[in-house]
C-alpha positions as CSV (number, residue, x, y, z in Angstrom):
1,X,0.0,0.0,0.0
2,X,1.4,3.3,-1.3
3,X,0.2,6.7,0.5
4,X,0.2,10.2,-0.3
5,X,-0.5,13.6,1.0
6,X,-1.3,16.3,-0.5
7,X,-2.1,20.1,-0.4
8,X,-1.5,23.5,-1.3
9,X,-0.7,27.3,0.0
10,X,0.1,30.5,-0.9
11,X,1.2,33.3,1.3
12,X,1.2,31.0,4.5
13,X,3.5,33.5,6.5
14,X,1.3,37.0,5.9
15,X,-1.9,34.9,6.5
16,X,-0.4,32.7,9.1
17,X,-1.4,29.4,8.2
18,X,0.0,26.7,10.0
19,X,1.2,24.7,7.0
20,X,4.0,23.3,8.5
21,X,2.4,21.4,11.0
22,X,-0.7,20.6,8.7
23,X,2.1,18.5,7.0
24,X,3.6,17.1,9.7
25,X,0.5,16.4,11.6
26,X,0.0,13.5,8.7
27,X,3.2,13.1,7.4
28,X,3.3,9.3,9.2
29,X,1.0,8.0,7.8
30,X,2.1,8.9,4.0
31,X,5.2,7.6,1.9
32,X,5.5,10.9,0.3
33,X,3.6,14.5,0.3
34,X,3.1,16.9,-2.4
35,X,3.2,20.7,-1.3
36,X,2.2,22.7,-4.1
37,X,3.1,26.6,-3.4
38,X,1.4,29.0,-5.2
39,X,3.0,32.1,-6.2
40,X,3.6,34.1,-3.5
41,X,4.1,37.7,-2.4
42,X,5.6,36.8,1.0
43,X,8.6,34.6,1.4
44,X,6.2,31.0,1.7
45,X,8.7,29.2,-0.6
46,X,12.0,30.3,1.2
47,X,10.4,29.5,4.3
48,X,9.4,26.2,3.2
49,X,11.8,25.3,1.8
50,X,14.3,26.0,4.7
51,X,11.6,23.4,7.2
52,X,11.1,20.5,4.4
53,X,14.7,20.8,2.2
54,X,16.0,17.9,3.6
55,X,13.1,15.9,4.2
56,X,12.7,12.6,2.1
57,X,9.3,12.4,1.7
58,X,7.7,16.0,1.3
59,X,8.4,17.2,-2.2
60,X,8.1,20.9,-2.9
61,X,6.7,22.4,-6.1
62,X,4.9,25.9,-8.0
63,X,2.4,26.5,-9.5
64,X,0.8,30.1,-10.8
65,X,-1.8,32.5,-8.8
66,X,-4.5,32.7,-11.6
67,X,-6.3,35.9,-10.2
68,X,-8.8,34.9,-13.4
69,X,-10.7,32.6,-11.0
70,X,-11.6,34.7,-8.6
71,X,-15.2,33.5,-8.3
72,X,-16.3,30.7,-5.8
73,X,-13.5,30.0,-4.3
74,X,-12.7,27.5,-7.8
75,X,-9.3,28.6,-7.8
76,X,-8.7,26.8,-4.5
77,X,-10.2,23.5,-6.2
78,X,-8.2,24.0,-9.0
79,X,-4.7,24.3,-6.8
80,X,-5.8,21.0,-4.9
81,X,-5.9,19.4,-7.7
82,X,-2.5,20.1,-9.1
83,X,-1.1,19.1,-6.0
84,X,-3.5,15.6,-6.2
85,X,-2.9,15.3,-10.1
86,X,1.2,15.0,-8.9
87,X,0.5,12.1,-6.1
88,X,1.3,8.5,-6.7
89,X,-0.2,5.2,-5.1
90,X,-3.2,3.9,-3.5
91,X,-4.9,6.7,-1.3
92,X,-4.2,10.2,-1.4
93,X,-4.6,12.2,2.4
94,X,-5.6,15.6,1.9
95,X,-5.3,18.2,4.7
96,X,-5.7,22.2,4.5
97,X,-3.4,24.5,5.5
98,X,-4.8,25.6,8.4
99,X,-6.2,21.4,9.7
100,X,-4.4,18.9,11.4
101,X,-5.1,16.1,12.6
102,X,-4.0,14.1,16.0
103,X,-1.8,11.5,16.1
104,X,-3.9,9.5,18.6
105,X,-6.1,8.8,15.3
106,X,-3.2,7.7,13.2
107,X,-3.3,4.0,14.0
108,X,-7.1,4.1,13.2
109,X,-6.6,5.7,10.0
110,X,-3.5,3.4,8.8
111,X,-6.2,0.5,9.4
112,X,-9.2,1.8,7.6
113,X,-6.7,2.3,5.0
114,X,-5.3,-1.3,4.7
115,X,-8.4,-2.9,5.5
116,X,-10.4,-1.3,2.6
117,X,-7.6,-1.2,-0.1
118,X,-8.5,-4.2,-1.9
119,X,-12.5,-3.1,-2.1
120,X,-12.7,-0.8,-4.9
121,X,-16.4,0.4,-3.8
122,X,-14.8,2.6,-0.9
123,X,-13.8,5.7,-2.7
124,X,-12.7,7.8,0.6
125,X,-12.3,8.3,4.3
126,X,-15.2,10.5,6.2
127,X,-13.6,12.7,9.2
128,X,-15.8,14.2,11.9
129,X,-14.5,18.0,12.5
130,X,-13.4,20.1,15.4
131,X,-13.5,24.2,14.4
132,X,-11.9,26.1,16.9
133,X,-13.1,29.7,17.2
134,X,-10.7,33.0,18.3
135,X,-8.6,31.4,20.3
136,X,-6.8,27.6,20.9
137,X,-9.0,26.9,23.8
138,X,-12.7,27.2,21.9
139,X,-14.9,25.6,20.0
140,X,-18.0,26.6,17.8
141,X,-20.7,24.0,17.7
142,X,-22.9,26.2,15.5
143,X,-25.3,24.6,12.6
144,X,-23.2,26.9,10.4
145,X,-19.7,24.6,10.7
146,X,-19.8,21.1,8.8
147,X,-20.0,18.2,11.3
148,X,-17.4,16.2,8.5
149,X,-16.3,16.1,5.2
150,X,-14.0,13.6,2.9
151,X,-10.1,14.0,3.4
152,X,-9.0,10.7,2.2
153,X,-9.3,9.4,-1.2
154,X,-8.4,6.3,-3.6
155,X,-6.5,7.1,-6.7
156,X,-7.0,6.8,-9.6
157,X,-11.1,6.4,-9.0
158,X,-11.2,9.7,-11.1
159,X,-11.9,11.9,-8.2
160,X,-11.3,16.0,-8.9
161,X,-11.6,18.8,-6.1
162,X,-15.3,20.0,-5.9
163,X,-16.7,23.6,-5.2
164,X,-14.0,25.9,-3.1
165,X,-11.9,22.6,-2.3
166,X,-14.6,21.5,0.1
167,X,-14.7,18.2,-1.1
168,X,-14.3,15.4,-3.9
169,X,-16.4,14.6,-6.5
170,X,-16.1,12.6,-9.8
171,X,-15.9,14.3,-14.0
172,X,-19.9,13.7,-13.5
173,X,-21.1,15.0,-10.6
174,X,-21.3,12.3,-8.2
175,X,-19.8,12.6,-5.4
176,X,-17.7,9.6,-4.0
177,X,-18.5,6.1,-1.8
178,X,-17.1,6.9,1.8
179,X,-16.7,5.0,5.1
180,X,-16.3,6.8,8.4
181,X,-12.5,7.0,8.9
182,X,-13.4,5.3,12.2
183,X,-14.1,8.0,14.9
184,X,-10.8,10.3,13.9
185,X,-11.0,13.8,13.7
186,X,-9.7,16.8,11.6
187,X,-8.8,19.9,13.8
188,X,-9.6,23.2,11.8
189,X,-7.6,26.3,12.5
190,X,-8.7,29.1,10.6
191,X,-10.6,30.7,12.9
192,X,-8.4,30.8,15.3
193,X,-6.6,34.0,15.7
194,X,-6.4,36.9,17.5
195,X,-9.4,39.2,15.9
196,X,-7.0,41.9,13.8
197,X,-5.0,38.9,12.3
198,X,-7.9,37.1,11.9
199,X,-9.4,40.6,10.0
200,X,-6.5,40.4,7.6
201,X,-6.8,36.8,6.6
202,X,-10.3,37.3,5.5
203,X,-10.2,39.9,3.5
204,X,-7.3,37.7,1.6
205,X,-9.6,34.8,1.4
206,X,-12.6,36.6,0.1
207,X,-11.0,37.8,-2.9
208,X,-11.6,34.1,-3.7
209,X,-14.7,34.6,-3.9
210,X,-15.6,37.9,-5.4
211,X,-13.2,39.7,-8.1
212,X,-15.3,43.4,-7.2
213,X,-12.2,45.3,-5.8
214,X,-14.3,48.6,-4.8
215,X,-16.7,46.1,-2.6
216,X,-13.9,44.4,-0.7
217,X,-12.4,47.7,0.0
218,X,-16.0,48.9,1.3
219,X,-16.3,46.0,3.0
220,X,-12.7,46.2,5.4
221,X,-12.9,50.1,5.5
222,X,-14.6,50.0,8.7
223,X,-11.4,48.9,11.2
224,X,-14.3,48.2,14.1
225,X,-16.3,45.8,12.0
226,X,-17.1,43.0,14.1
227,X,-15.0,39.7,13.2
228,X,-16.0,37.5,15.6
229,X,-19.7,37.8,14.5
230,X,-21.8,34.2,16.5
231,X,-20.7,33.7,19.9
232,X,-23.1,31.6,20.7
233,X,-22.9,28.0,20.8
234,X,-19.1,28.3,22.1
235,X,-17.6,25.4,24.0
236,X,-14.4,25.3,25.7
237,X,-11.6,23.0,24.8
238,X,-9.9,21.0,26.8
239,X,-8.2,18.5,25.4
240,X,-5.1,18.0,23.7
241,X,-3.7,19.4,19.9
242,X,-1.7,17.2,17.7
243,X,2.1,17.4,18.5
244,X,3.2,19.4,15.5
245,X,0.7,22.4,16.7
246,X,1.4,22.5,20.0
247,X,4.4,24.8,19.5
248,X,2.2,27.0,17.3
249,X,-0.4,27.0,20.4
250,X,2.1,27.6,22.8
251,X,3.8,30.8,21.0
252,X,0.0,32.0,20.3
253,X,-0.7,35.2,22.3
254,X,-3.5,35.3,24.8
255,X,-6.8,35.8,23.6
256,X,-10.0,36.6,25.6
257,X,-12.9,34.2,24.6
258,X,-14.5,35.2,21.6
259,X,-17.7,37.8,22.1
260,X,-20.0,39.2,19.7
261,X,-23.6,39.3,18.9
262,X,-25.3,35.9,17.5
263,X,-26.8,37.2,13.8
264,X,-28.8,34.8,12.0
265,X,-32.3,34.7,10.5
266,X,-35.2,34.0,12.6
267,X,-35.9,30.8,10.8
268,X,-32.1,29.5,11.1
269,X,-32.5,30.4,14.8
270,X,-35.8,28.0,15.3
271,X,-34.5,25.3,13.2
272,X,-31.0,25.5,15.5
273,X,-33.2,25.7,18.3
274,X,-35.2,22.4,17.4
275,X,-32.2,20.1,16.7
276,X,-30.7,21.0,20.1
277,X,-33.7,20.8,21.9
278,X,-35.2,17.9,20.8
279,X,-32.3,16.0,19.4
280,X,-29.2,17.1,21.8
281,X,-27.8,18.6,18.6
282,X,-27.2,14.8,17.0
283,X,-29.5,15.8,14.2
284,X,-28.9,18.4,11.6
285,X,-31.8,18.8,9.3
286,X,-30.8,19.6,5.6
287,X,-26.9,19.6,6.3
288,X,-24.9,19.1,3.2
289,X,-23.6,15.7,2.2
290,X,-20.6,15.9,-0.4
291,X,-20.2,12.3,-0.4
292,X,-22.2,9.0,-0.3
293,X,-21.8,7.3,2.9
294,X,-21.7,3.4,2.2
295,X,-23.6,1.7,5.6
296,X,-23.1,-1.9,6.6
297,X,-19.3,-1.7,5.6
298,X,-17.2,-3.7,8.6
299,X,-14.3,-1.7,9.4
300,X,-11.2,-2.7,11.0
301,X,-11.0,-5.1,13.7
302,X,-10.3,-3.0,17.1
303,X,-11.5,0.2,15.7
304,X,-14.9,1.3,15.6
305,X,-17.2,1.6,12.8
306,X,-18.6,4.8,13.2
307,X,-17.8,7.9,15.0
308,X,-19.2,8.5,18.5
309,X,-21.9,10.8,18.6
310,X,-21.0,14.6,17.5
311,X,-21.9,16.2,21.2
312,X,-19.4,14.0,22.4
313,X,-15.6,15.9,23.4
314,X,-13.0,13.9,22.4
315,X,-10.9,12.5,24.9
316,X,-7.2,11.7,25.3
């Protein structure tokens, strides 16, 4: 069995996206990664360069900023899949620049892998997902965060990058056959910053999404626009980050807990309201599936099958 990882960046150190330990947080469990690094107007490349120069298995490589695709976010799908289009081997493990996920889930993982390898109806791994929100120490358990997406996937099934580089999906639309990567999470960074640095990265990311200048520039004119917009729904964290980000965490100035006021339509409020009330918040009613979820597939002996429920905390 033959692993690779893969991703992208571009201007990790401006942005501060902890690519570096994204990498490293799955670099076990893969005989070689592909870092693609878009052009750049910080020193990304240099930087990388000088952390994975020597290492055997992370390969380093450009690829162009087309400022064309500014719409949708497709020019992040399209710089996932230059970095997929250059892996070799069985499965391919993608993970953002600003995820990581825990070592305590690598043995699960390696197993899912191996056990399914040999059954070509299991396109992917399913992760369950952990957003952290402001700071290192909370989460947001909002409606408005998806609960798990697809961040393993089998070569060579003809699977491309779908939407903003949510997902996967195949040249026709469907989206691919998944099993639960038994309960194993994906941490998600990118909300958690101080709110000025948080403010900065934003307004580069959504100029992936719109190419009106003039609006963005209205948009971040106002320096007290609120960041930190839906405070509610906020739990603390307490358990452990993967090794690779706990430097990052460590060197992360204090932050008081995210505050704000909780704007969202009425109806998204009552609908919110009902899945926590009636269902503990194990229900989401019309949440997105990118992916077909195969059921009755046996997983790996010692591991479980499924995830635990969602309201559950991890534990170490």
């Amino acid at each position: 069995m033959r692993v690779c990882g893969f991703t992208f960046v571009r201007n990790a150190l401006v942005n501060a996206y902890p690519v570096c330990a994204a990498v490293r947080s799955v670099l076990p469990l893969c005989d070689e990664f592909q870092l693609v690094v878009a052009d750049s107007t910080d020193d990304t490349w240099e930087h990388l360069s000088r952390e994975f120069g020597s290492s055997p298995k992370v390969h380093l490589s450009r690829a162009p900023w087309d400022e064309t695709l500014r719409s949708g976010g497709r020019l992040l799908a399209k710089l996932t899949d230059t970095a997929r289009e250059r892996c070799r081997g069985d499965w391919g493990v993608y993970i953002q620049a600003d995820e990581a996920l825990h070592e305590r889930w690598h043995p699960a993982v390696r197993a899912c892998l191996e056990h399914h390898l040999s059954d070509p109806e299991v396109e992917g791994l399913l992760f369950r997902y952990r957003h952290f929100y402001g700071s290192y120490d909370v989460i947001h358990t909002g409606r408005k965060w998806y609960r798990r997406e697809v961040r393993v996937i089998r070569l060579g099934a003809g699977l491309r990058s779908w939407g903003d580089a949510m997902g996967f999906e195949h040249v026709d639309g469907r989206f691919p056959r998944v099993v639960w990567a038994a309960d194993a999470e994906i941490y998600h960074y990118g909300w958690a910053r101080p709110a000025e640095e948080f403010r900065r990265k934003q307004e580069a990311f959504d100029r992936l999404y719109t190419a009106d200048d003039e609006l963005l520039r209205r948009r971040y004119a106002d320096a007290r626009r609120q960041v930190y917009k839906n405070s509610r729904y906020l739990v603390p964290f307490t358990g452990s980050h993967p090794g690779p980000m706990r430097p990052v965490v460590e060197d992360a100035p204090e932050v008081d807990w995210p505050s704000g006021p909780y704007r969202d339509r009425p109806f998204h409020r009552f609908v919110e309201c009902v899945e926590r009330r009636l269902f503990g918040g194990r229900v989401r009613f019309g949440e997105p599936r990118h992916f077909r979820l195969l059921r009755g597939k046996s997983g790996p002996a010692g591991f479980p099958g499924r995830p635990r429920p969602f309201d559950e905390p991890p534990t170490d």
